[in-house]
C-alpha positions as CSV (number, residue, x, y, z in Angstrom):
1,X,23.5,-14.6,13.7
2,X,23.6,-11.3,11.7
3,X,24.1,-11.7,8.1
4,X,26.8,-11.0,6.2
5,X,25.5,-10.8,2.5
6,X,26.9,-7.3,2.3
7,X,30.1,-8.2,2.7
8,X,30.0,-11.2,0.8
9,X,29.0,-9.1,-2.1
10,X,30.6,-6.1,-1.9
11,X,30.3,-4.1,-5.1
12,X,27.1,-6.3,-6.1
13,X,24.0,-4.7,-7.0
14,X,21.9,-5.6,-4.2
15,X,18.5,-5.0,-4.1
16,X,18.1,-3.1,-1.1
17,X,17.8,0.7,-0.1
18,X,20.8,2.7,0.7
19,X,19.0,2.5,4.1
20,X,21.0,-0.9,4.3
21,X,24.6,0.3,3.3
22,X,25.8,1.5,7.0
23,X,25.5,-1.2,10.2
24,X,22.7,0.6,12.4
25,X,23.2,0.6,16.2
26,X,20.8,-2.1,17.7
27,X,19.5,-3.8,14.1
28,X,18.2,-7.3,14.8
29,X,17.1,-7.6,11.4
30,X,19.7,-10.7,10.1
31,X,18.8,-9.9,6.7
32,X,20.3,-6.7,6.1
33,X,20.4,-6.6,2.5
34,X,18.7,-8.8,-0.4
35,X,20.8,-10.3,-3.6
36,X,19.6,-9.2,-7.0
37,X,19.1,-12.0,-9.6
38,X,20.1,-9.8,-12.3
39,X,23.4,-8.5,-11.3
40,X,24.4,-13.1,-9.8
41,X,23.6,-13.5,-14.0
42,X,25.7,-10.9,-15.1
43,X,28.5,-12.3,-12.7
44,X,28.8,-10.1,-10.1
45,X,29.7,-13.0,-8.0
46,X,32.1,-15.8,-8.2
47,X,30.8,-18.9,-7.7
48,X,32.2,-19.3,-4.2
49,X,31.2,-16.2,-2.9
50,X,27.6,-16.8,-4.5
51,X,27.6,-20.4,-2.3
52,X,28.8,-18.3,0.5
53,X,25.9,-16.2,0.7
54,X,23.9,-19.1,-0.4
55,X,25.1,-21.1,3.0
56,X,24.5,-17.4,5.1
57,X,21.3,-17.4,4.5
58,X,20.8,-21.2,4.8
59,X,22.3,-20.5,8.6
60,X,20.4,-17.6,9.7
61,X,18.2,-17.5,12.0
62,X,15.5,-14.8,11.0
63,X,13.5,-12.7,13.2
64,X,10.2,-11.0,12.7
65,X,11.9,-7.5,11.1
66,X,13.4,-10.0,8.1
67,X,9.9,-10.8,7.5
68,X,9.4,-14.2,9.9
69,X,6.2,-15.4,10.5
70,X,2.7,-14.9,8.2
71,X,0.0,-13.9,10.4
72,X,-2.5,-13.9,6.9
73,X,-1.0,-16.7,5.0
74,X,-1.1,-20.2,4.9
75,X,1.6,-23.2,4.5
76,X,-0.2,-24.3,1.1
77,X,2.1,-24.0,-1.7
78,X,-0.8,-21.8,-3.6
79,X,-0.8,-18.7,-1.9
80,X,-3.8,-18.8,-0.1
81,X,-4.9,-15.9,2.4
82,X,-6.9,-16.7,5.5
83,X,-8.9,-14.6,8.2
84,X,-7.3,-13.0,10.7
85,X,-7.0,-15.2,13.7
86,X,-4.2,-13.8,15.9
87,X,-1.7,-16.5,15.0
88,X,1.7,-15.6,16.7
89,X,4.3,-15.3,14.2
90,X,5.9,-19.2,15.8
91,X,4.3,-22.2,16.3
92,X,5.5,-26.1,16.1
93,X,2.2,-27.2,14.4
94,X,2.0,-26.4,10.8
95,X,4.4,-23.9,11.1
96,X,6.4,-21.3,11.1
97,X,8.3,-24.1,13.3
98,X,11.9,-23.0,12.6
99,X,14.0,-20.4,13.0
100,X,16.8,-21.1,10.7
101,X,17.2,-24.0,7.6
102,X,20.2,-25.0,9.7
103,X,18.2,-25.0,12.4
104,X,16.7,-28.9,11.5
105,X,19.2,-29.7,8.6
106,X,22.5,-29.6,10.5
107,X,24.1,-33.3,11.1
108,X,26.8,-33.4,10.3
109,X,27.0,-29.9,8.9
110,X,24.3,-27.3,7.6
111,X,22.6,-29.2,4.8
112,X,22.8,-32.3,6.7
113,X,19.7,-34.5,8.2
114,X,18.1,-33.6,11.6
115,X,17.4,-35.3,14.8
116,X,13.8,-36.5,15.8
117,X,13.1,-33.3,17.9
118,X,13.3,-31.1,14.6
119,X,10.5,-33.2,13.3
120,X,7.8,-30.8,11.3
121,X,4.1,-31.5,11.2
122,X,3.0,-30.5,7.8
123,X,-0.1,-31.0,5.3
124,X,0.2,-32.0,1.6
125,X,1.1,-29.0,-0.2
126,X,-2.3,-28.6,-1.8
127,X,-4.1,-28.3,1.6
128,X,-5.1,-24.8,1.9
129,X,-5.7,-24.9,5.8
130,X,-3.4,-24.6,8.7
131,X,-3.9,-26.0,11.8
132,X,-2.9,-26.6,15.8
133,X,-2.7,-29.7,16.3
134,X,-0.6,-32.7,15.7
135,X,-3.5,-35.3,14.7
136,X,-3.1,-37.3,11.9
137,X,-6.1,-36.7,10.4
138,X,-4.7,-33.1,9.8
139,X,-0.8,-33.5,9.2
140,X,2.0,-35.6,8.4
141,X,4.9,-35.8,10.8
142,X,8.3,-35.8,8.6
143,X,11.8,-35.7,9.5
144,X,14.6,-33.8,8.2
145,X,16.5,-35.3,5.5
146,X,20.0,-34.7,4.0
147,X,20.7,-32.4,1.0
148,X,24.3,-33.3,0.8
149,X,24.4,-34.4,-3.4
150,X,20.9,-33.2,-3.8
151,X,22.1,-30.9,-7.2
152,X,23.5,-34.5,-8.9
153,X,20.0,-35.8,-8.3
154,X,18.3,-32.9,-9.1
155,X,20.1,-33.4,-12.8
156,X,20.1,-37.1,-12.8
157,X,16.0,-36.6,-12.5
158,X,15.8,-34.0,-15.4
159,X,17.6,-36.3,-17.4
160,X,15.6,-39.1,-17.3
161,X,12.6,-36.2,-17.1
162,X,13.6,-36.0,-20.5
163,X,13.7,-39.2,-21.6
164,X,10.2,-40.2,-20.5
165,X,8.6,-36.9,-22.7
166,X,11.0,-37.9,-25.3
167,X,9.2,-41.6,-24.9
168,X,5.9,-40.2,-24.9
169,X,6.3,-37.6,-27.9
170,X,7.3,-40.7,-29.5
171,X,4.7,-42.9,-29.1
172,X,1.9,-40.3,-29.8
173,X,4.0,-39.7,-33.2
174,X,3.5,-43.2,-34.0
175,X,0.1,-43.3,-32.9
176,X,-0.8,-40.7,-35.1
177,X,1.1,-42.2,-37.8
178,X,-0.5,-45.5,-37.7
179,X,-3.8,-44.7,-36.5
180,X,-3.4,-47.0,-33.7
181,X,-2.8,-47.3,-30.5
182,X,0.8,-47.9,-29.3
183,X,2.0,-49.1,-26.2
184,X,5.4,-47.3,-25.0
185,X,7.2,-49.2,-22.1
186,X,9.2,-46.2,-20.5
187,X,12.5,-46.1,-19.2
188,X,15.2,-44.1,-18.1
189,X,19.2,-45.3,-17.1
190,X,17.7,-49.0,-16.8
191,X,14.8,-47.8,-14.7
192,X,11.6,-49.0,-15.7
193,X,8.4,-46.5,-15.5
194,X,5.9,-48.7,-16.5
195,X,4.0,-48.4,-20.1
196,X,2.1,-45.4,-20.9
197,X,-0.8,-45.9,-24.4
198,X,-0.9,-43.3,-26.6
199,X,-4.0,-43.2,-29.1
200,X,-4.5,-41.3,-32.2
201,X,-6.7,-38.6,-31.2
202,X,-4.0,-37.5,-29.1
203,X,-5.1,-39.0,-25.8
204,X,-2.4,-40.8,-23.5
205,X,-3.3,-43.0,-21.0
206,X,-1.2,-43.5,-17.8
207,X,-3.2,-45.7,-15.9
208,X,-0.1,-48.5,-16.1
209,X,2.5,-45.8,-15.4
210,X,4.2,-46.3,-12.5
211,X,6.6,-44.6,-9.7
212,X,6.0,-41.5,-11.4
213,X,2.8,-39.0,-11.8
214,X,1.1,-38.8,-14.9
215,X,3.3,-35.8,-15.9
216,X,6.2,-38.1,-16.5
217,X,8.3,-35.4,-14.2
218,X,10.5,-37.5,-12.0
219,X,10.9,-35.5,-8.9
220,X,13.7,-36.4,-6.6
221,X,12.9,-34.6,-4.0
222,X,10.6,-35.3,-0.3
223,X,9.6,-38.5,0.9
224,X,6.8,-39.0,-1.4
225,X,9.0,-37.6,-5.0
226,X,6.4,-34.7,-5.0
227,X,8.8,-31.9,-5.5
228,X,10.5,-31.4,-9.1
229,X,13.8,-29.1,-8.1
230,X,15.7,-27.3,-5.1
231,X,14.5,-24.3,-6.2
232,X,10.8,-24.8,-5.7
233,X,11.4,-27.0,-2.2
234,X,13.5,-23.7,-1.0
235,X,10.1,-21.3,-1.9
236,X,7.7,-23.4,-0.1
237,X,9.7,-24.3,2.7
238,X,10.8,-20.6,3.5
239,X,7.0,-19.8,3.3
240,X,5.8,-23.1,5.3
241,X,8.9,-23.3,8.4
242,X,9.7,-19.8,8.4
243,X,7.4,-17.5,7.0
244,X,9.3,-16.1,4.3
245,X,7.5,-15.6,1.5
246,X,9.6,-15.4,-2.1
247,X,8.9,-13.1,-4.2
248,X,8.5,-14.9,-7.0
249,X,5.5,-16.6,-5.7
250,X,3.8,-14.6,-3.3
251,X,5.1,-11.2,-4.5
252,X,2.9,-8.7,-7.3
253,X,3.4,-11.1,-10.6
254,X,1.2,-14.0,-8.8
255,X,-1.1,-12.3,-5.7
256,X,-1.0,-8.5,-7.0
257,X,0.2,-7.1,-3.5
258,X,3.7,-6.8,-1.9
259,X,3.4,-8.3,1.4
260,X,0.7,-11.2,0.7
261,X,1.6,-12.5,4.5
262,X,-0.2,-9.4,6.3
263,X,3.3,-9.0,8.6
264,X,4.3,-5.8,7.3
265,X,7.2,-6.5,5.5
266,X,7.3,-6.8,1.7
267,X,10.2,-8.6,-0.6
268,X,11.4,-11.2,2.4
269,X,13.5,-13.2,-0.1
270,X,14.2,-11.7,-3.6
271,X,15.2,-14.2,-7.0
272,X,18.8,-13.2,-5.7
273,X,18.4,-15.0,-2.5
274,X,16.3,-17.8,-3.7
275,X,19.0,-18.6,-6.3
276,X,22.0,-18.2,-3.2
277,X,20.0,-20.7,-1.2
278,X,19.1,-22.9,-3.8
279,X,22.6,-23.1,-5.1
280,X,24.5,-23.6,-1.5
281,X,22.1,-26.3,-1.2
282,X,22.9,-27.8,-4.9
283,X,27.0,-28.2,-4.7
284,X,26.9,-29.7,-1.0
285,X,29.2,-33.0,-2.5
286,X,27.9,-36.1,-2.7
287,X,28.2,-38.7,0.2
288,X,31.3,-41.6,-0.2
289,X,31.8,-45.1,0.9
290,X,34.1,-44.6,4.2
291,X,35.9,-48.1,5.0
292,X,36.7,-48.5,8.9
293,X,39.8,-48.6,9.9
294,X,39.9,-52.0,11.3
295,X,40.5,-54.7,8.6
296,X,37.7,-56.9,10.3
297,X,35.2,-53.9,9.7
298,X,36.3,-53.2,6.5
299,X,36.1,-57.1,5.2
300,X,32.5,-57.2,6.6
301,X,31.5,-53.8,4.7
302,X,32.6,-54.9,1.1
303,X,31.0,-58.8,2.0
304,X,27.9,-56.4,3.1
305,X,27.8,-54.6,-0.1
306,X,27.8,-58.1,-1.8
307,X,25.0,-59.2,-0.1
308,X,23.2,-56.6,-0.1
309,X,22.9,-57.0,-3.7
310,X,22.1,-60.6,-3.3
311,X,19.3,-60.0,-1.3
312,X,17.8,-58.1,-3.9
313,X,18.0,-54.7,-2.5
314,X,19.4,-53.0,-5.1
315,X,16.3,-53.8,-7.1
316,X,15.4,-50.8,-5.9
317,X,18.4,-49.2,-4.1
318,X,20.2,-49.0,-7.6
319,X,24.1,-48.7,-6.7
320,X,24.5,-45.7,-8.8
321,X,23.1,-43.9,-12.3
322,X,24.8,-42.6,-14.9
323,X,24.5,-39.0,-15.5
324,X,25.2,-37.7,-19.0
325,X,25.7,-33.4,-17.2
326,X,27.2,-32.6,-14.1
327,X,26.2,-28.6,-14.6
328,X,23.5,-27.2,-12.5
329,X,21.5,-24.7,-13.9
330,X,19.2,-22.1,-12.5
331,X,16.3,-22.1,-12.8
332,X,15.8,-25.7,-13.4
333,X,13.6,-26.6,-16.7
334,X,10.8,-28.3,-15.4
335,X,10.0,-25.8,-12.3
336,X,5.9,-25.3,-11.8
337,X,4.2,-21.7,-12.1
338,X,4.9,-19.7,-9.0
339,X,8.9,-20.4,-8.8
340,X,11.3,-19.1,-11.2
341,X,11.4,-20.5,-14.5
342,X,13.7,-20.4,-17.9
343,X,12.6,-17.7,-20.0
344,X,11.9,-15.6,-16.8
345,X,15.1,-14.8,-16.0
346,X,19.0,-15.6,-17.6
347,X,20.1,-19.3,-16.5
348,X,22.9,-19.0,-14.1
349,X,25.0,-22.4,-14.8
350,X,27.4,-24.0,-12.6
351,X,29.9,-27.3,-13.2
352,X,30.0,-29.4,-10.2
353,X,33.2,-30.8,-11.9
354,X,34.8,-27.7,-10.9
355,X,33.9,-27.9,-7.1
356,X,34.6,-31.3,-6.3
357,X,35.1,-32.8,-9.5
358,X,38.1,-35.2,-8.0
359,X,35.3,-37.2,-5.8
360,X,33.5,-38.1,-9.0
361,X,33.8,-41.1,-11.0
362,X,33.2,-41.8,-14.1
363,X,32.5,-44.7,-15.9
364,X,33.7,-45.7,-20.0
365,X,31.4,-43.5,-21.8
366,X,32.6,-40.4,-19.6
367,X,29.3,-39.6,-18.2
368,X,29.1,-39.5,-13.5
369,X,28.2,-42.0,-11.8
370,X,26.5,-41.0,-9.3
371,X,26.4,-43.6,-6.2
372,X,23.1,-42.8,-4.5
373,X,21.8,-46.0,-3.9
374,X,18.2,-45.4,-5.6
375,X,16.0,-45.4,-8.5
376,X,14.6,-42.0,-7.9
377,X,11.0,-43.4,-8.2
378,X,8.3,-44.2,-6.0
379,X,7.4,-47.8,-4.5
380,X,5.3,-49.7,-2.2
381,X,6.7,-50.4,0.8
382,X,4.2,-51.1,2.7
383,X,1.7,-54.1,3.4
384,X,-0.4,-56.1,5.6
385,X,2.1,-58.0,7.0
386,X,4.3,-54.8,7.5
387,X,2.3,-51.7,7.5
388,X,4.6,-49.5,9.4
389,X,5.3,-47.5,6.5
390,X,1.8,-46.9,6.0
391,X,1.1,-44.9,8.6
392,X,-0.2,-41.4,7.4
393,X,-3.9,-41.2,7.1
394,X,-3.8,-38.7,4.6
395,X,-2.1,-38.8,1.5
396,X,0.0,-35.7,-0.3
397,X,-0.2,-34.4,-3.8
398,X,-2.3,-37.7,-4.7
399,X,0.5,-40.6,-4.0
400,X,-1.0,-43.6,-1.9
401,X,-0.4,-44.2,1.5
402,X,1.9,-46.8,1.1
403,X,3.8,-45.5,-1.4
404,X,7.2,-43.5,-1.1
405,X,10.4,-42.4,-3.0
406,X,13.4,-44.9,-2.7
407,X,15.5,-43.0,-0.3
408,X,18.9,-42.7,-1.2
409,X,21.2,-44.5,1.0
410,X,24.6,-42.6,0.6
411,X,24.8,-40.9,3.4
412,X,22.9,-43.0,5.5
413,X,25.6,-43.7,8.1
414,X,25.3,-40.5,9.2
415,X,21.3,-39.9,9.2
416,X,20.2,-41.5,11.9
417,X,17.2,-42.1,12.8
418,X,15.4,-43.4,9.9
419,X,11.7,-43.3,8.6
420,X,9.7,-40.9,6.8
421,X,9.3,-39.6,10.6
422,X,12.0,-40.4,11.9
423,X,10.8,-43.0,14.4
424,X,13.0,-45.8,13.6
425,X,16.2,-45.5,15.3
426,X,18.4,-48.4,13.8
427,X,19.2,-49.6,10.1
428,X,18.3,-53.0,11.5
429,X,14.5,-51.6,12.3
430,X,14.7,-49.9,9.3
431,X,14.8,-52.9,7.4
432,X,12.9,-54.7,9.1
433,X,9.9,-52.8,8.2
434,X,9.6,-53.0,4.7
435,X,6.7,-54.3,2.7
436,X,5.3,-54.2,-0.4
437,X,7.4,-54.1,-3.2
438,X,10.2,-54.5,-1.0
439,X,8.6,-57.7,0.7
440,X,11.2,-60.3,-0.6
441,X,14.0,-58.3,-0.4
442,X,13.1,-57.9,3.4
443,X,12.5,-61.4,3.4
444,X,16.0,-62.3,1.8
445,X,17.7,-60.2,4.5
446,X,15.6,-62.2,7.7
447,X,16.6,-65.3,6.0
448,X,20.8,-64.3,5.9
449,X,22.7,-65.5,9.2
450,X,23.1,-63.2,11.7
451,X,26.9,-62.7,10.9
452,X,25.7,-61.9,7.2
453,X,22.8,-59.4,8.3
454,X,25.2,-57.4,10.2
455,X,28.1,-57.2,7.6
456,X,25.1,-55.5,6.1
457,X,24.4,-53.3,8.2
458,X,28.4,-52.2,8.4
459,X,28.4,-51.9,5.0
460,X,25.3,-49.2,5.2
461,X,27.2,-47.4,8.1
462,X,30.3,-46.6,5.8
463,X,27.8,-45.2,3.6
464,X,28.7,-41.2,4.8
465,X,28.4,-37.5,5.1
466,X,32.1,-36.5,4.9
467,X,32.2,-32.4,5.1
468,X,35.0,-30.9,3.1
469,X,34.4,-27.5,4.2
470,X,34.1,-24.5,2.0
471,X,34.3,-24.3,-1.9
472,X,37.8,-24.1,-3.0
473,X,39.0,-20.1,-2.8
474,X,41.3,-19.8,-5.5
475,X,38.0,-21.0,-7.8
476,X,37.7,-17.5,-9.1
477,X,35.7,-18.0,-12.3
478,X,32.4,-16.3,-12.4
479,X,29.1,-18.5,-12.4
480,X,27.9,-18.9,-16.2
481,X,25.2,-17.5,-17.7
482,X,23.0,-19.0,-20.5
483,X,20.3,-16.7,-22.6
């Protein structure tokens, strides 16, 4: 499909040449024009035309003259160069292996989850290499997950983000105080961390943190909680499954030349477009409970629900967490070097309450609850006795085999199939598989009667991805801006 930025933003400052104003006869570029970040924070866009474009981009399918493919580059998330090899500009290996975001993330609508044919073979972001071939020793195969709600857990993990430094800041004050050492257990919205010891030189000692890396960011996102925001899962995977490098990391500021990739085009995605994308992906609405129809059905679901709390599940699978602020701001706080950050550009802010504020409930204090069914932390799910989950030889960004974020379950009636990979085609097998951590819980669930396991399972199939089309039209209001 062509794009149709320009007319989404008509009278924006967009960051392309006048060479762009006038449809050209035979162009099968599908990026014909760029948004500018600076005109989206001076509000050149309301917020539903600034999801629109968001959600154009998110659908095209771009072609070598956008900038597709990166003959010279890498999938690392460093910007790494490599020799020359002739690499064609699309290949199912390490990638480019998509032509579109849409392309893999489509059920039941663009942002959604992806069948087990769009399965990507990738390596840990800090692997520099690429490669052709599908051998575990060299990748990872990983299967497309949902982004529907992703901007509510994107804040629900800066909050408690902040809560753990807060924690830490806290127990090095004491420790300098005292001159001893303190123990701090950490916690965020009933979730426990671990205990971190700081000492009074200043040192802080993580070996007993847990489900979280040392830096105390909790990071929501991929199946290992590796990646801190939206924003800097939308730069690598544009470079890694497309071959469309961002600006802000592989433009001048970080690699000192314009088109890093060697393809001969320069400025593929501008800030503009990375914020679009980033923010179409942040205000897809949260999945809901969907009760059948039939009475029978329904009756099983809510006895599921029960027991799936019985059996211990929600240890882990935490019903829902309360978040203090539904407003999405761009760029995120916590982003890493190499994707946009506060103080590098104005903070574009948008209230979720205003999009689909009517599907949110709150609880006494005011503050969302959002009903994601997870802790937003990493476990081990894996064991002897089950090692299914275990199945990668390598490991990514440092996190043990066995270990992986607790998926959230609110939409997983309409994910199938299950699995880091995607190899698992039924909840049943799904749960079937668990280890570690999750060992008893597993355990609890063989042990129900069969009638009980599968009022389970019904209550996990009303768990769904309901689309509710387009942003409401008449929400003129421009997106905020924060200094």
């Amino acid at each position: 499909m062509r794009s149709s930025i320009l007319g989404l933003a008509a009278g924006l400052a967009l960051s392309a040449g006048p060479a762009f104003a006038q449809p050209v006869v035979g162009d099968e570029r599908t990026v014909r024009g760029h948004l500018d970040h600076a005109a989206l924070a001076e509000g050149a866009l309301s917020v539903p035309a600034l999801i629109d474009a968001g959600r154009v981009l998110f659908s095209t399918r771009f072609t070598t003259l956008d900038g597709a493919g990166r003959p010279l580059a890498t999938a690392s998330e460093v910007p790494t160069r490599r020799p020359e090899t002739g690499t064609p500009p699309f290949f199912r290996t390490s990638g480019p292996d998509a032509n579109a975001c849409a392309g893999c993330h489509i059920q039941p609508e663009a942002g959604g989850a992806g069948d087990f044919t769009a399965n990507a073979f990738v390596a840990p972001q800090d692997i520099e290499y690429d490669f052709d071939s599908i051998s575990p020793d060299l990748s990872m195969e990983r299967g497309t997950t949902a982004l529907h709600g992703s901007g509510l857990l994107e804040l629900l993990a800066r909050e408690m983000t902040a809560d753990l430094h807060a924690q830490r800041a806290e127990a090095l004050a004491q420790a300098r105080e005292t001159g001893q050492a303190v123990e701090m257990p950490l916690e965020s919205k009933g979730v426990p961390f671990g205990v971190l010891t700081a000492l009074p030189s200043g040192f802080v000692d993580t070996s007993q943190v847990a489900g979280v890396h040392p830096d105390l960011i909790v990071k929501p996102f991929s199946q290992k909680a590796v990646t801190i925001s939206l924003r800097q899962f939308t730069v690598t995977a544009l470079n890694a499954h497309h071959g469309m490098q961002a600006v802000e990391r592989f433009g001048p500021h970080w690699t000192g030349v314009a088109d890093f990739d060697g393809d001969g085009m320069a400025e593929e995605m501008t800030e503009g477009d990375v914020t679009a994308l980033t923010l179409f992906q942040a205000v897809l609405p949260p999945p809901v409970q969907v009760l059948p129809d039939d009475p029978i059905l329904a009756a099983a679901a809510a006895r599921g629900e029960a027991l799936f709390g019985q059996a211990g599940c929600a240890a882990c699978h935490r019903p829902a967490l309360p978040l203090d602020t539904p407003i999405f701001t761009e760029p995120g706080p916590y982003n890493p070097a190499g994707t946009l950050r506060p103080g590098e550009a104005p903070v574009v802010a948008v209230d979720l309450r205003d999009l689909w504020g009517d599907w949110l409930e709150t609880d006494d204090q005011g503050r969302v609850l959002v009903r994601a069914f997870t802790d937003l932390r990493r476990h081990r799910i894996a064991d002897a006795e089950t090692p299914h989950f275990a199945n990668e030889v390598i490991t990514q960004n440092f996190v043990p085999r066995d270990q992986f974020r607790t998926a959230p379950l609110w939409g997983v009636g309409s994910t199938a199939p299950y699995g880091h990979r995607g190899d698992l085609t039924t909840l049943r097998e799904a749960i079937l598989m668990h280890g570690g951590d999750a060992a008893d819980s597993r355990r609890a669930f063989e042990a129900l009667s069969d009638e009980d396991q599968a009022a389970v399972i019904e209550f996990l199939l009303s768990l769904q991805i309901v689309p509710r089309g387009p942003v409401n039209p008449a929400l003129d209001r421009r997106a905020e801006v924060q200094p």
